[in-house]
LUMLUMBA-130729 format. One record per residue: x, y, z of N, C-alpha, C in turn. Coordinates in steps of 0.1 Angstrom, whole numbers, plus 5000, padded with zeros to 4 digits. Last residue first. Example, Ala and Ser with C-alpha at 12.3 -4.5 7.8 and 13.67 -1.06 7.14 Angstrom:
residues 2
512849785071513749895071512950005079513249435078512349555078513249675078
This chain:
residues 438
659224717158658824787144659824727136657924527182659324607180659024607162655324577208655924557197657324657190654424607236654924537232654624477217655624847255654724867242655224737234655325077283655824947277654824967266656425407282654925367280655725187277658825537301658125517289657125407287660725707322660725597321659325637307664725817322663225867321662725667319666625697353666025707337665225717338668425997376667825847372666925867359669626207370670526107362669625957368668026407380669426367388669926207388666026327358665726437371666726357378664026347328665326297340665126317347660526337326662126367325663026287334658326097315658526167322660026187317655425917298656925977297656926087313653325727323653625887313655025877314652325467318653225497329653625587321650025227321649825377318650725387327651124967297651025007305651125167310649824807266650724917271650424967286650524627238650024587254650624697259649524587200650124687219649924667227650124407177649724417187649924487199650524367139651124417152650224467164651324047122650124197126650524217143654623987112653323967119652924077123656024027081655924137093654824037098656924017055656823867066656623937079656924167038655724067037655923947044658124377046656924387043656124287045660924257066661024237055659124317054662924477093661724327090661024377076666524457097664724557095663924457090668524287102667424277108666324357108670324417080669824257081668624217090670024617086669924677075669424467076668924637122669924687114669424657099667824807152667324747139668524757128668924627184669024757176668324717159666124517204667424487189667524587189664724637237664924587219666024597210667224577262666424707256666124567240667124307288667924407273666624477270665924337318665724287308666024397296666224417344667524387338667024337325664124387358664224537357665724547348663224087360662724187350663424377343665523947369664624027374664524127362666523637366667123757364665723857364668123357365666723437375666823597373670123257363669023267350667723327357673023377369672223367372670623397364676723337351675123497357673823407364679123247371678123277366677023377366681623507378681123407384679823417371684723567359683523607365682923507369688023557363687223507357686023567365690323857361689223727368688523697360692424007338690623987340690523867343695124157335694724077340693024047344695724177296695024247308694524157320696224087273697124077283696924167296694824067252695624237252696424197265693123857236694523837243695424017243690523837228691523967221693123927227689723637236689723677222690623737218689723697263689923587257689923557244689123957262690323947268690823817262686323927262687123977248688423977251685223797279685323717267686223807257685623927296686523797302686423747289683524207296685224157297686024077292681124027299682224047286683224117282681423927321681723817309682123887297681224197333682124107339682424017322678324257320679924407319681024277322676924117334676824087318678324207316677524207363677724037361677624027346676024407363677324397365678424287365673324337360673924417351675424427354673024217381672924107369673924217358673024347402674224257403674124197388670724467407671924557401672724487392669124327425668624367409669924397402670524387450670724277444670124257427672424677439671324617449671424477446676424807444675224697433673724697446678524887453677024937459675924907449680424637450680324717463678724767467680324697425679924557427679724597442681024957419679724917414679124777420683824947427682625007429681324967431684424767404685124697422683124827426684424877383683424817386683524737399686125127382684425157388683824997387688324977383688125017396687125037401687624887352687724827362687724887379687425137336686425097337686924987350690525237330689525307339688325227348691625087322692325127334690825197336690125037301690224937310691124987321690625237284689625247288689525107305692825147274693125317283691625307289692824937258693224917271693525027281690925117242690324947253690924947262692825217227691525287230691025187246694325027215695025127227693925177234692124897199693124847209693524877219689225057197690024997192691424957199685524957205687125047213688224987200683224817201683924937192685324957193682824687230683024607212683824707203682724867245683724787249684124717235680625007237682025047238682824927240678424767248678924797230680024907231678824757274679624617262679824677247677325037279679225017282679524867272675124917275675425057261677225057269674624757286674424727273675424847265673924897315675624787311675524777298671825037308673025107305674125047302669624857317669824967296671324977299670324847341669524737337670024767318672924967361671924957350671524897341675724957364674824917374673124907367676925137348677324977352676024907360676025377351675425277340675725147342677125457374675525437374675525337359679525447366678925357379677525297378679925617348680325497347679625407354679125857363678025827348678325677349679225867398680125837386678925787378677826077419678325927413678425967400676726347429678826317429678726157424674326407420674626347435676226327438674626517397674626617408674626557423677326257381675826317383675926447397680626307367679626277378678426387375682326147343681226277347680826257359683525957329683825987336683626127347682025997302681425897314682325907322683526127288681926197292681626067303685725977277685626067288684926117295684425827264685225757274685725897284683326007243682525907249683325837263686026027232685226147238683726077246686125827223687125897228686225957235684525817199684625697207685125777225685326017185684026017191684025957200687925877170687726017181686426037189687025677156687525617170687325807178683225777151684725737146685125687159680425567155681125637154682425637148678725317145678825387134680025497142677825217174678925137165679625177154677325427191679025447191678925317180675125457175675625587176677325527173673925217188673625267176674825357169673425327218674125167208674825227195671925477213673425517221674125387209669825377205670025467199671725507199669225217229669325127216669925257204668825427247669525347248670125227236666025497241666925547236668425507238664525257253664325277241665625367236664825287282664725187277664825167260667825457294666425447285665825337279670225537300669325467312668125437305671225657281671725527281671225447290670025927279669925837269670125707277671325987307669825977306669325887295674225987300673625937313672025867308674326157275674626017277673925947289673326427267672526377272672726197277675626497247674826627259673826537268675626237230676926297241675926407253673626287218673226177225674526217233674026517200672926557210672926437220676426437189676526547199675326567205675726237174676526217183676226327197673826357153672826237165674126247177676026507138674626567153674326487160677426247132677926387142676626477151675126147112675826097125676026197136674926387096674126347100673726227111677826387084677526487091676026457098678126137071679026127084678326277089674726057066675926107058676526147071672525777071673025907067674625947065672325497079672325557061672525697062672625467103673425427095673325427083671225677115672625677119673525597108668725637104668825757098670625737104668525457122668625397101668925547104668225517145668825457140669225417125665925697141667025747143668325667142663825487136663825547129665225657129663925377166663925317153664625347142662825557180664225517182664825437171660225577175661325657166662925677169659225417193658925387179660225457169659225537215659225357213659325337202661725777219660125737214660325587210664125917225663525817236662125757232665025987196665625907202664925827215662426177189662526067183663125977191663326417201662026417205661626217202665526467190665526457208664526397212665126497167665526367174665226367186664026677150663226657160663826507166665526787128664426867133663626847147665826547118667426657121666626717130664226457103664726357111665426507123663626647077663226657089663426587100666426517070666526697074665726687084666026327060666826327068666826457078664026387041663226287054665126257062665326467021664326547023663826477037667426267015668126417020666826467024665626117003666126027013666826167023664926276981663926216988664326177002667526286970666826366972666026356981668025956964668826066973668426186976665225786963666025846955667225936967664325506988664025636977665125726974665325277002665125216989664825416982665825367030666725267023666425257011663925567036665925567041666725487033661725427034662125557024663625577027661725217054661525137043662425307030661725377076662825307073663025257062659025517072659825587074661425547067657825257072657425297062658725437060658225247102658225117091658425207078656525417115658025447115658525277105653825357107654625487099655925487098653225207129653225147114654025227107653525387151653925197152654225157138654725687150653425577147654025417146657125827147656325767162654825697161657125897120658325817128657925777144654726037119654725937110656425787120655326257124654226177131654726077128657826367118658126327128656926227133657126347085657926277091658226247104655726527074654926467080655926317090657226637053656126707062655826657069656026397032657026467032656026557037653926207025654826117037655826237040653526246996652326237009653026247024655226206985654926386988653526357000654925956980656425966986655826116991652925936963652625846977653825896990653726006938652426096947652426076964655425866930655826066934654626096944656325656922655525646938655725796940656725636895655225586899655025606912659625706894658725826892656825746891660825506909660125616919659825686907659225126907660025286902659625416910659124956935657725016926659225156920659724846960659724796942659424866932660124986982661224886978661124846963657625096977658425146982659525126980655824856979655724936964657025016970656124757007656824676993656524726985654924967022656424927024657124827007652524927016653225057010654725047013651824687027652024707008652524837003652124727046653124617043652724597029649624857055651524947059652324877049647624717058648324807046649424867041647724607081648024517067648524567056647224767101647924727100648424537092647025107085646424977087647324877092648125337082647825337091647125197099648725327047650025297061649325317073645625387041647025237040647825207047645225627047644425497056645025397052647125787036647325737048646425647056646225647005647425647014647925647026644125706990644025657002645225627010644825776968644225896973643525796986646625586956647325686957646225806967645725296953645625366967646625486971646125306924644425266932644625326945648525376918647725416915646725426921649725066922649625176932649025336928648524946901648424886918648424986922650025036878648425026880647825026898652425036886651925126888650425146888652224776883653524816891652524906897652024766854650824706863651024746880654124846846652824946842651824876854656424696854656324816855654624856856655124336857655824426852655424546857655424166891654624186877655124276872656424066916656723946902656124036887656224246936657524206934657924166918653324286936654724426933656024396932652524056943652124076929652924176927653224026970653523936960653723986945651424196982653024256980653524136970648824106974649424256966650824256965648823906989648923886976649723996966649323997014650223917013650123896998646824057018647924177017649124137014644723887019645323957006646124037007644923827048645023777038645723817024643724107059644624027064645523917055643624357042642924227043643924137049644524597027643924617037643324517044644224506998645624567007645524567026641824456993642724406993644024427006641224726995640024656997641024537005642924806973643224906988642424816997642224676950643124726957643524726969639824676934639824646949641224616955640124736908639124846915638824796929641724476900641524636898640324636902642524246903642624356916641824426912642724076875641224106884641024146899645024206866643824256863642624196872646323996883646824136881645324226878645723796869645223796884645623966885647123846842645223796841644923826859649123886847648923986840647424006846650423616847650523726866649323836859649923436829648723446843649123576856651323606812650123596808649123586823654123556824653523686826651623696823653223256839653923306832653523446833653623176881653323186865654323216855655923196905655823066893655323046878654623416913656023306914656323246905651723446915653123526908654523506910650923126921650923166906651423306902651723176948652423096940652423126923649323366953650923376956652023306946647723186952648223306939649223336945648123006974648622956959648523046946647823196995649323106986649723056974645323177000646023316991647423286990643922967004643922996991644823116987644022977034645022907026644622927012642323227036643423207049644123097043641423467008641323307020642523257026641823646993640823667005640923547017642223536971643123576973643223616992639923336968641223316969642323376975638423546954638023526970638823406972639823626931639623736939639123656956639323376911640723446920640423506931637623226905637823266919638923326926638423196880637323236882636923276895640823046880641123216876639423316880641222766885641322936901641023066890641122696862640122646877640322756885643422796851641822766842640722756855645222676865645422796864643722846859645722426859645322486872644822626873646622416832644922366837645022436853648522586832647622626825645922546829650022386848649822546860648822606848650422196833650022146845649522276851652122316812650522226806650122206818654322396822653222486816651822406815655022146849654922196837654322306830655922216883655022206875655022276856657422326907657922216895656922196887655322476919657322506916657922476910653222306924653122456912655122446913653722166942653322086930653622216919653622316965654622216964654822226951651322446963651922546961653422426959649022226967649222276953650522336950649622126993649922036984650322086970648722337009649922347006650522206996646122286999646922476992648122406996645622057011645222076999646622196991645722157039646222057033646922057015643822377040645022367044646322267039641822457014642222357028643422357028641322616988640322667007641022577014642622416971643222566974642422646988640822256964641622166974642522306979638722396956638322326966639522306974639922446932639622516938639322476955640422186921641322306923641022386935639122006908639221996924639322116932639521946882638021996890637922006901642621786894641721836881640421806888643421546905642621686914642221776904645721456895644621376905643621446909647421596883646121586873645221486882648821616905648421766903646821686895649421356922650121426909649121546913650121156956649321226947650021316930651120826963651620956961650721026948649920756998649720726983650220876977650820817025651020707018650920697005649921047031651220997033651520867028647221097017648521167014650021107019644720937027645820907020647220947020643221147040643221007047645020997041643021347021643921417035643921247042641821236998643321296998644421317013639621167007640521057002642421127005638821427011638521317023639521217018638821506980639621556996639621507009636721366971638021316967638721446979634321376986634821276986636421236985634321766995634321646990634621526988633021967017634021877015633821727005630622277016631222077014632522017014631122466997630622437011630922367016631722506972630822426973630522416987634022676973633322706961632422636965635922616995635922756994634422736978634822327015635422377002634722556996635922297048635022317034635922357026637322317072637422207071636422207057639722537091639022487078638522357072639322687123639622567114639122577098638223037120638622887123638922837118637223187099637723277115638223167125637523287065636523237077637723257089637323597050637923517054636923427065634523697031635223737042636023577045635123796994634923697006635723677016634424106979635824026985634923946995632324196948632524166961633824076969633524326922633224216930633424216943631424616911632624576919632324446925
């Protein structure tokens, strides 16, 4: 087995094959703006100029336009060092580049010299970025060659956080009768898997790209444990996709369990994105029925309305009604919603006032859009001082904003010890901060 060279941990200033910096790379990085370099300037260089920063991104330029006769001599130079290329903090672009850009001959040749370090690979801060490269540009068999290798390492893959992002792109690429083994791994195991930082990735990635069967098999157990999912940092996520790839009956539940629980959902920092979620995919009747449930009072006699108006998560989850509503729907709603916000401005704290101040503009902007001929004040500005306790919930994740495998940055948690806890008379549960969004 060839050994993998460890990435270095700084600056780069050597050559990945000689240690050294050479004469003609001192020339090059002096020069470059002035003197215009070719590819055959650097013949015996290759390698060398592929470890520098400079250098790799001069090559990966040069490779996109580059003749066969120009990527065959380059190609002659790197193939002996593929593997600790692939390993290197600027050499692993320019295989990158060569499964872009080669012919199938050179993807076939780098293809083959993974084999029996795969997962090794996969697993490399660096080379993770080559593998998913390589599942995009190489044929079927080799497809499968790849994933093969980390079919009996699977969950130490998706638990990595490099590896996740090659089980996400064989997932999206890879035919599904080559990912049978990797897909039966992940069945059963859906609810851990949807509250793991990495797993709930890998969850979303099987909603969108695996067979209908497959996709019916990780809806079900979705079905089995929302309550549990909707307020989880992670598996808010994952209830989401399940809202907008499932089937109108696999909405309807998320509806009815987020309706039994609107107040508390919508005070959440994370399940709140879920509410979101919910009424953009609802029908208008749901909608409806949502315009009534907030006309509820909590066990203290305040108004669901009130309280959310006034709510740092909640004003968010009233604007997105406000966006859905359809015409008549808005303006029955706007009889309502205005008196509670005389209310709410009344017994706002001063933290309060921001949340009732973002409900105000976006009033005033859709009135100004929508022209329904509703009389709406203008609102006073918001104020850029805005106290932490009013800061938006995370993105909702949509089909344009789920983050791609191979441009995910490695994921870091900053978490503060504040235990889940329940409701308890309509103030929000509160949850672990966790500063990453999946």
């Amino acid at each position: 087995m060839v050994p993998l060279m460890e990435p270095p941990r700084g600056p780069r200033d050597h050559d990945i094959g000689h240690g050294m910096r050479s004469a003609l790379l001192d020339e090059f990085k002096t020069n470059q703006k002035t003197k215009r370099y070719e590819l055959k300037d650097i013949y015996d260089h290759i390698v060398e100029f592929s470890g520098d920063q400079h250098g790799s991104r001069f090559i990966q330029t040069k490779l996109e336009t580059a003749n066969s006769d120009e990527k065959d001599r380059v190609f002659r130079e790197i193939q002996s060092n593929a593997l600790q290329l692939m390993s290197d903090v600027f050499g692993n672009y320019v295989i990158q580049k060569f499964f872009e850009h080669g012919d199938q001959t050179q993807k076939r040749t780098l293809a083959n010299k993974m084999k029996g370090q795969v997962f090794a690979l996969s697993t490399q801060m660096y080379a993770c970025r080559v593998v998913q490269k390589a599942l995009e540009h190489v044929l079927t068999d080799q497809q499968a060659s790849i994933v093969r290798e980390i079919e009996n390492r699977v969950m130490d893959c998706l638990r990595d956080q490099n590896g996740n992002h090659v089980i996400q792109k064989a997932i999206e690429r890879v035919p599904a009768e080559h990912m049978q083994v990797i897909v039966k791994a992940f069945l059963g195991r859906v609810q851990e898997l949807s509250t793991h930082p990495y797993g709930c990735r890998v969850i979303q990635r099987m909603l969108e790209h695996c067979e209908p069967q497959v996709k019916r098999s990780v809806l079900e157990e979705i079905q089995g444990c929302e309550a549990t999912l909707i307020p989880d940092q992670y598996g808010n996520y994952v209830t989401q996709h399940a809202i907008e790839l499932g089937s109108d009956e696999d909405r309807a539940r998320v509806f009815e369990l987020i309706k039994s629980q609107l107040l508390a959902f919508s005070q959440h920092k994370y399940a709140s994105n879920v509410v979101e979620a919910s009424l953009k995919h609802a029908t208008n009747e749901q909608r409806r029925e949502i315009m009534m449930t907030l006309r509820e009072k909590d066990p203290r006699g305040e108004s669901y309305l009130v309280l959310m108006i006034k709510d740092g998560f909640g004003n968010y989850v009233i604007q997105r009604l406000l966006d859905t509503l359809e015409k008549s729907d808005y303006i029955a709603f706007m009889d309502i919603l205005q008196p509670e916000m005389v209310k709410a401005k009344r017994l706002a704290s001063s933290k309060q006032v921001q949340a009732v101040a973002k409900i105000e503009h976006k009033m005033h902007r859709l009135e100004s859009s929508h022209t329904y001929g509703l009389n709406i004040p203008t609102p006073p500005s918001i104020s850029t001082n805005i106290s932490t306790a009013t800061t938006p919930p995370p993105p909702l994740t949509g089909s344009g904003q789920s983050p791609q495998s191979s441009s995910l940055p490695s994921a870091t948690t900053s978490t503060v010890d504040d235990p889940v806890q329940g409701t308890n008379g309509g103030k929000p549960t509160t949850i672990q901060e966790v500063g990453i969004a999946p």
